[in-house]
VOBA-1610 file (N, C-alpha, C; in pm, whole numbers, padded with zeros to 5 digits, always signed):
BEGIN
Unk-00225-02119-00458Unk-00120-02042-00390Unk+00017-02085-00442Unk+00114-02001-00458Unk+00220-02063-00520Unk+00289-01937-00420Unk+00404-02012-00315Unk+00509-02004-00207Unk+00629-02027-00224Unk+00692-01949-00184Unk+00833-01965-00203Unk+00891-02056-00255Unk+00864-02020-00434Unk+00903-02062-00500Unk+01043-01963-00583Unk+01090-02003-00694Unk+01235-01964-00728Unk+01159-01984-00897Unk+01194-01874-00983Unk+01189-01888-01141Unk+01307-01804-01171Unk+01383-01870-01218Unk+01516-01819-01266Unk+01551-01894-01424Unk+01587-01751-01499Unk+01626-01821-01626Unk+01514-01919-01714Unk+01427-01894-01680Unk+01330-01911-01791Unk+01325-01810-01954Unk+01315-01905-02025Unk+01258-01798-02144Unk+01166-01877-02242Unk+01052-01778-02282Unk+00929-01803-02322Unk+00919-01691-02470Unk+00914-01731-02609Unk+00893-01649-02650Unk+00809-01568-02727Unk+00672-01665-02684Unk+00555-01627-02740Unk+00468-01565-02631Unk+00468-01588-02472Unk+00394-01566-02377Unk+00460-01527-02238Unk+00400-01597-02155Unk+00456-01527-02042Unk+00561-01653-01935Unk+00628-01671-01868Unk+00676-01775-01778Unk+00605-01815-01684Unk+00510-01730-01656Unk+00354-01758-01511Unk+00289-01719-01560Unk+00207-01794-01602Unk-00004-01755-01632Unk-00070-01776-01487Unk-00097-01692-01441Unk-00157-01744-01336Unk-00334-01666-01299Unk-00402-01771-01369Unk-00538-01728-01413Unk-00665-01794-01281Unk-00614-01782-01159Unk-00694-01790-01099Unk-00752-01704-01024Unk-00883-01692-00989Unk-00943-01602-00880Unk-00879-01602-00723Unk-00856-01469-00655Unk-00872-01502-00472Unk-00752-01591-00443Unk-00613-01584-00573Unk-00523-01646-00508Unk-00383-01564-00487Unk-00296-01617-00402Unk-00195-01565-00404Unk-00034-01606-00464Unk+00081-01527-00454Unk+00189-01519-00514Unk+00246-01475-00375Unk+00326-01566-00289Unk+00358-01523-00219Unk+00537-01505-00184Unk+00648-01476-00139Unk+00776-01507-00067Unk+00852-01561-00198Unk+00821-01540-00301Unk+00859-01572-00430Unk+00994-01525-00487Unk+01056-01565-00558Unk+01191-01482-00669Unk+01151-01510-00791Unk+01197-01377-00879Unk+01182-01401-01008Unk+01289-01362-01055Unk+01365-01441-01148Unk+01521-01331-01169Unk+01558-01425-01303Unk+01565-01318-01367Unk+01632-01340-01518Unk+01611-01402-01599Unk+01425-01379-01644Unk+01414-01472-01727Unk+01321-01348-01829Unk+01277-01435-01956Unk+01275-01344-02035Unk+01158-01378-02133Unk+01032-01271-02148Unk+00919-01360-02198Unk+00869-01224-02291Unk+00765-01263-02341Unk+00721-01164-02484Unk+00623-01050-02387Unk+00534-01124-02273Unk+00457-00991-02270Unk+00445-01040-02080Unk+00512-00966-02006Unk+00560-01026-01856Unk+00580-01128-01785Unk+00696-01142-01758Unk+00736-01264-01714Unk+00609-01340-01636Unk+00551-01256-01495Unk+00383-01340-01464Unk+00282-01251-01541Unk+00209-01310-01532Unk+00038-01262-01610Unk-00030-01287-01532Unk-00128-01225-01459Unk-00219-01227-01370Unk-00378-01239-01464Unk-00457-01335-01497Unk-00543-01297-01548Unk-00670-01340-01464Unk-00667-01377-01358Unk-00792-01378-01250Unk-00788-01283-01142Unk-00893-01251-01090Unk-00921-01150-00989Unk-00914-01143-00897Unk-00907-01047-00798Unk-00856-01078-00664Unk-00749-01093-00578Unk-00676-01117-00698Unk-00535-01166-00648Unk-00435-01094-00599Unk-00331-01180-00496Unk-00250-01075-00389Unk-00080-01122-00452Unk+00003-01105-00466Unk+00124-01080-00485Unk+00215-00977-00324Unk+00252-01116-00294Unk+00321-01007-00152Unk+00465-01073-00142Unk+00547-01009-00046Unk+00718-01007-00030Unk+00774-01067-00162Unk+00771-01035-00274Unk+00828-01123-00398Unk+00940-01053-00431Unk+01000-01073-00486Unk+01165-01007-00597Unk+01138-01053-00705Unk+01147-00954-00783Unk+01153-00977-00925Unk+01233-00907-00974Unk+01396-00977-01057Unk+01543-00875-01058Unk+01550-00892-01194Unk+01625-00830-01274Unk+01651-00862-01395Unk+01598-00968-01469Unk+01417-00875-01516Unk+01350-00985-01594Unk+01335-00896-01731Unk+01302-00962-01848Unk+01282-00892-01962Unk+01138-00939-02024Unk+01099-00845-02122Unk+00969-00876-02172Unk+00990-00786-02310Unk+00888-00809-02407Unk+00886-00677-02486Unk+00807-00615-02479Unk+00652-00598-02347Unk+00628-00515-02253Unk+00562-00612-02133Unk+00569-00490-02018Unk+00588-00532-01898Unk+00679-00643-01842Unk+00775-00591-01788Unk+00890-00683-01751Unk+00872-00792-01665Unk+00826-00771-01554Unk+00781-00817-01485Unk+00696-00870-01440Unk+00575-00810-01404Unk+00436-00843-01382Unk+00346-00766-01492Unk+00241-00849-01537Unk+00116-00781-01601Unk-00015-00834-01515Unk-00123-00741-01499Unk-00201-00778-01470Unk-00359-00756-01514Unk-00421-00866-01535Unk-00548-00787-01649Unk-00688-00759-01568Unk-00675-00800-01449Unk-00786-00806-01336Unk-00668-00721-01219Unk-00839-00707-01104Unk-00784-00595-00973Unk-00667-00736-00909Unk-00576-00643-00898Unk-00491-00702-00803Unk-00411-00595-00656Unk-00380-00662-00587Unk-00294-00585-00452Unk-00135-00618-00452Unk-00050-00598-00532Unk+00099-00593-00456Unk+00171-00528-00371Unk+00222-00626-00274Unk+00304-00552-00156Unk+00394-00609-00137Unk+00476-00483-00069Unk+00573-00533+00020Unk+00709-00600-00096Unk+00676-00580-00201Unk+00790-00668-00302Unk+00875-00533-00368Unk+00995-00609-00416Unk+01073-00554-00502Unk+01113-00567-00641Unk+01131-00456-00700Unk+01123-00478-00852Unk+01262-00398-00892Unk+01402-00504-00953Unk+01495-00439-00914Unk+01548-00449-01119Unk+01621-00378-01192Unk+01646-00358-01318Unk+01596-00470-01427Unk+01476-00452-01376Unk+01360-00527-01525Unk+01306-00453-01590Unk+01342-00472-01754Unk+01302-00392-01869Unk+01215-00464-01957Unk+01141-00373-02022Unk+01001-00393-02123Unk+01135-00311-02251Unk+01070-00354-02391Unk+01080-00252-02532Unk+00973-00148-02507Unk+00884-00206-02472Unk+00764-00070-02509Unk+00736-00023-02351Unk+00607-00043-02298Unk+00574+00019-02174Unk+00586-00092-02066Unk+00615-00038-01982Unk+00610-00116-01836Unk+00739-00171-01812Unk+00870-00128-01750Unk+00944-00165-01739Unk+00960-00299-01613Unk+00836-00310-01502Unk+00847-00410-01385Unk+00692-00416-01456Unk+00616-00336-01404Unk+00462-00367-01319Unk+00371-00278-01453Unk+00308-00371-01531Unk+00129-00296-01608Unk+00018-00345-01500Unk-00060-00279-01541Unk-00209-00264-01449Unk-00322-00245-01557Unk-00365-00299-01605Unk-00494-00282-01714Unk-00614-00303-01642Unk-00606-00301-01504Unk-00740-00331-01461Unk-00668-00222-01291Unk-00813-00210-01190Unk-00778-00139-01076Unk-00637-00258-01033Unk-00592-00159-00896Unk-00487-00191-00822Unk-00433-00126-00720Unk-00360-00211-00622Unk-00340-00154-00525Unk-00164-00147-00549Unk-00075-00127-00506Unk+00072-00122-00505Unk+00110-00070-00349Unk+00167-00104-00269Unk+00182-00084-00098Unk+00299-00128-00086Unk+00412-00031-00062Unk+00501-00065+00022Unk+00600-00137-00094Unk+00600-00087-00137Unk+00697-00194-00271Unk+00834-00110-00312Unk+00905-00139-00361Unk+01066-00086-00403Unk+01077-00078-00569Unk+01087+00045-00639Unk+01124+00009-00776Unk+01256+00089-00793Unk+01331+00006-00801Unk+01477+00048-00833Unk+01518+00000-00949Unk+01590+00098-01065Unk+01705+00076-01208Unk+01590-00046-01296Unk+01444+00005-01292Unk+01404-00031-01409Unk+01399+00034-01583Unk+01343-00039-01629Unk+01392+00089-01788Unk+01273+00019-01871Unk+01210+00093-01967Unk+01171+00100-02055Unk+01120+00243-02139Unk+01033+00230-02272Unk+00983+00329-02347Unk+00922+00395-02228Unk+00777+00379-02202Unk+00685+00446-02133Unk+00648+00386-02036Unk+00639+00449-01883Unk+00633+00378-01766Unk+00761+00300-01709Unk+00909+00380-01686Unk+01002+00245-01680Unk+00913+00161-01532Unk+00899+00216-01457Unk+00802+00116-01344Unk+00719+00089-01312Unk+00593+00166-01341Unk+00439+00142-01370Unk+00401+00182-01473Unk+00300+00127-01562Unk+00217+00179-01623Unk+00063+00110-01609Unk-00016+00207-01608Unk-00137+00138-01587Unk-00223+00236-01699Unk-00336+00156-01742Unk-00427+00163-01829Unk-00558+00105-01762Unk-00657+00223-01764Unk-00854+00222-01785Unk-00886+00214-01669Unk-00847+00205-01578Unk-00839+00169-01412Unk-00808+00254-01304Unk-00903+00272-01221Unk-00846+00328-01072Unk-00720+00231-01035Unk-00595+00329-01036Unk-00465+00273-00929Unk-00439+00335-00816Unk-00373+00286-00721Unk-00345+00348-00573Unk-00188+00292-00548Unk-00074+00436-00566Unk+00038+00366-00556Unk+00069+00447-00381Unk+00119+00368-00283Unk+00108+00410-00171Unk+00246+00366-00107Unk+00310+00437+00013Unk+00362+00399+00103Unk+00532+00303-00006Unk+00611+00383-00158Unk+00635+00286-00272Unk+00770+00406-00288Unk+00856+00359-00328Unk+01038+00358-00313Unk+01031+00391-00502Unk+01069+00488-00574Unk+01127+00458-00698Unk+01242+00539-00713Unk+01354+00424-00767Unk+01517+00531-00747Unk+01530+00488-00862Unk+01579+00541-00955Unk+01668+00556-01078Unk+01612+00472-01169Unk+01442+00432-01165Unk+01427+00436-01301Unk+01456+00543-01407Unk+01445+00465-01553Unk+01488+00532-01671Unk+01383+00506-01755Unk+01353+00614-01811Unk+01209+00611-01926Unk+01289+00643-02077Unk+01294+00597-02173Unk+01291+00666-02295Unk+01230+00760-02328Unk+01079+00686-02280Unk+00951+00789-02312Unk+00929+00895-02247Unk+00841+00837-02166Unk+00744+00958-02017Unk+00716+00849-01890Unk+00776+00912-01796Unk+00712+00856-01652Unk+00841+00746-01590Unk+00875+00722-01501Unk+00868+00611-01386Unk+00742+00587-01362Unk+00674+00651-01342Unk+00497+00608-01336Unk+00432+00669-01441Unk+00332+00600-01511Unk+00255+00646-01645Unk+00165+00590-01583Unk+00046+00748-01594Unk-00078+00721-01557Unk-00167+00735-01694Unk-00193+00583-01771Unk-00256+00603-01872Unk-00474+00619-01816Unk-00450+00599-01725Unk-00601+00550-01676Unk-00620+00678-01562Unk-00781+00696-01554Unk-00785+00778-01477Unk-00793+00765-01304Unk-00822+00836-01227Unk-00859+00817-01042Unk-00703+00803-01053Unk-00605+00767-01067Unk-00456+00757-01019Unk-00442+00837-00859Unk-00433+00742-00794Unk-00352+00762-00655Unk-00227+00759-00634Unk-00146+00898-00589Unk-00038+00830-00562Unk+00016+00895-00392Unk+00079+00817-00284Unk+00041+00875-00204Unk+00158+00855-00095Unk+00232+00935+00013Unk+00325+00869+00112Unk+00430+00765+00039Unk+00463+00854-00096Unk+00570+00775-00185Unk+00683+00844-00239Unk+00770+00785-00230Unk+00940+00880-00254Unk+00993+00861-00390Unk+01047+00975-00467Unk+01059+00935-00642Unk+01188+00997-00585Unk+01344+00933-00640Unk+01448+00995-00675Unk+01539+00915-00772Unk+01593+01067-00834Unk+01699+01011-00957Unk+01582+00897-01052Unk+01475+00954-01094Unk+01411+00897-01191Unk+01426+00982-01315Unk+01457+00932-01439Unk+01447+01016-01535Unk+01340+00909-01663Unk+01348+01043-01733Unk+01218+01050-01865Unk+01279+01136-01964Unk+01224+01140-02056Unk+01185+01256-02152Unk+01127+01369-02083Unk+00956+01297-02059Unk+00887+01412-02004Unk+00828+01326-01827Unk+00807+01402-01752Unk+00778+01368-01617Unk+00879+01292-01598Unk+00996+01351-01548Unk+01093+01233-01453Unk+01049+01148-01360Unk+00934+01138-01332Unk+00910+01076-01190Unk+00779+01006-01230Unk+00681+01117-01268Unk+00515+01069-01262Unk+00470+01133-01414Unk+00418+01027-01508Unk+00354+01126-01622Unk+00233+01078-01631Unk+00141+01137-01649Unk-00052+01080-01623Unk-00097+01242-01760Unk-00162+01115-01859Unk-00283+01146-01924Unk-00442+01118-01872Unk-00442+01052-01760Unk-00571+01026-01706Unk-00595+01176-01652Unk-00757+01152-01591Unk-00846+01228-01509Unk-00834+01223-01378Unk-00844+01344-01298Unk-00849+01323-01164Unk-00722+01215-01128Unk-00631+01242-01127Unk-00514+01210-01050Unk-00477+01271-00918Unk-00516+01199-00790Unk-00403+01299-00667Unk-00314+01261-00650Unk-00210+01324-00613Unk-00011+01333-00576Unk-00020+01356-00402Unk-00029+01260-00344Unk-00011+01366-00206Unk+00072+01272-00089Unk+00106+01391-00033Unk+00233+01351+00040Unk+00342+01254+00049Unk+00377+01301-00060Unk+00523+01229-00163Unk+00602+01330-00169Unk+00765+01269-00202Unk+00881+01380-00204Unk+00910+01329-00360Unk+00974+01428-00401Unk+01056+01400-00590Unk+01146+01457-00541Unk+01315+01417-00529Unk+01437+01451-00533Unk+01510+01440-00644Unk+01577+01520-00721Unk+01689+01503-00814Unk+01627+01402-00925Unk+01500+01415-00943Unk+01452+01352-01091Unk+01466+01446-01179Unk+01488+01395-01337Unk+01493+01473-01471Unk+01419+01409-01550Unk+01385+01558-01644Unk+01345+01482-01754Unk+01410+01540-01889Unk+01437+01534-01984Unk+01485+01549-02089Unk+01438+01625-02156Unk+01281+01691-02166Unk+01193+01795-02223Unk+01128+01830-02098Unk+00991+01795-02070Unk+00922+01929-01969Unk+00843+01801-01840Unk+00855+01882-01716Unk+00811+01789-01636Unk+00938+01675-01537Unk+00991+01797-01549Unk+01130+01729-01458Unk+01095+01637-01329Unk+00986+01689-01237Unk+00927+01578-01184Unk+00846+01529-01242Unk+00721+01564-01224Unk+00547+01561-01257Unk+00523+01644-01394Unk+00481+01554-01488Unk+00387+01609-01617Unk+00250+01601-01567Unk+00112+01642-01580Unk+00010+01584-01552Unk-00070+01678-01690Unk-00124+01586-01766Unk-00192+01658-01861Unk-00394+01622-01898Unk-00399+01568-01776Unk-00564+01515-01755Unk-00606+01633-01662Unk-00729+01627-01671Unk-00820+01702-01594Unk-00845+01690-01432Unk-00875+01783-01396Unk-00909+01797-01255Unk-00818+01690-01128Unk-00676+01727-01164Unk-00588+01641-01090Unk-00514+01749-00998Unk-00500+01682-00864Unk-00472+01781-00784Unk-00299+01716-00704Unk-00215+01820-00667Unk-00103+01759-00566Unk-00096+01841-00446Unk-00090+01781-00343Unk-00151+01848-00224Unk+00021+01811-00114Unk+00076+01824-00038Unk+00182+01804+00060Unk+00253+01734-00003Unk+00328+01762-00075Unk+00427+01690-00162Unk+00560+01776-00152Unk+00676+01774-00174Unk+00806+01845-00158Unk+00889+01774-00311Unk+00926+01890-00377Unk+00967+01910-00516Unk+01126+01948-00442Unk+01249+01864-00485Unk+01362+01925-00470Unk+01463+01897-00539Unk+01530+01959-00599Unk+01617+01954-00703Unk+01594+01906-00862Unk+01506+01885-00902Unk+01441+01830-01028Unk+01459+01948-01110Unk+01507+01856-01216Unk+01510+01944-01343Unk+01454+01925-01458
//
């Protein structure tokens, strides 16, 4: 378990500033702020694991800014406030399932995914805040993996290229009961791109997106 602890100003430039490769453990009441590592500041590479009330503010990576994770994990309740990747994942990757609950992504940036990207995996983004990320690419959320949940979640002033808000090449993606306000995108998909199969958006409210 690692508790309210403080990582500030670290830099790593071959790996990450937290390996944290255990099973069934947690990341709890934590700060992460301004430090700067090659492939996310933590690395999650055991299973199970919970990440709850954390901040993670101005971290850098040259992908995933913030958190990576290569096993199922649950984050909640945390905030992810202008942490940038070069390539994908501007806060939070997911290469394995995941849960995301209740979390804040505000003024992250990168290529693809400025705030999620996930790959090969059922994700479930739920009850989750994204304001003014910035994509080069596609997405505030990039759904590279299929089952994508996204659900009782608010997208505004997110921009992209393509999908200001949500871009998913996976399968079977649902959108439901989420609002997109005043997101853009720069080519097509001013909110929502979705270019996978059999993906559905059900009680959702589209307003002002261009």
């Amino acid at each position: 378990i690692i508790d309210a602890c403080t990582f500030e100003n670290n830099t790593v430039a071959t790996d990450q500033v937290l390996l944290f490769a255990c099973a069934n453990g947690k990341i709890l009441n934590s700060n992460f702020t301004g430090n700067t590592a090659a492939e996310g500041t933590v690395t999650i590479t055991g299973s199970n694991n919970l990440v709850d009330n954390c901040n993670f503010t101005k971290n850098t990576a040259y992908g995933a800014g913030a958190l990576r994770s290569n096993q199922n994990v649950t984050i909640s309740d945390s905030r992810f406030v202008a942490n940038s990747a070069q390539t994908a994942a501007g806060a939070v990757l997911l290469a394995s399932t995941g849960l995301i609950d209740g979390c804040r992504f505000e003024n992250n940036t990168a290529d693809d995914g400025a705030a999620i990207y996930t790959e090969n995996e059922k994700v479930t983004v739920q009850g989750s805040e994204f304001i003014k990320n910035n994509a080069t690419g596609n997405g505030a959320v990039y759904f590279a993996s299929n089952q994508g949940v996204i659900a009782n979640s608010n997208f505004t002033n997110n921009q992209a290229l393509k999908g200001g808000a949500v871009y998913s090449t996976g399968k079977n993606v649902n959108i439901t009961y989420s609002n997109f306000t005043q997101n853009h995108a720069g080519n097509e998909g001013g909110a929502v791109y979705l270019i996978g199969e059999s993906s559905i958006i059900s009680f959702s409210d589209f307003i002002n997106n261009t």
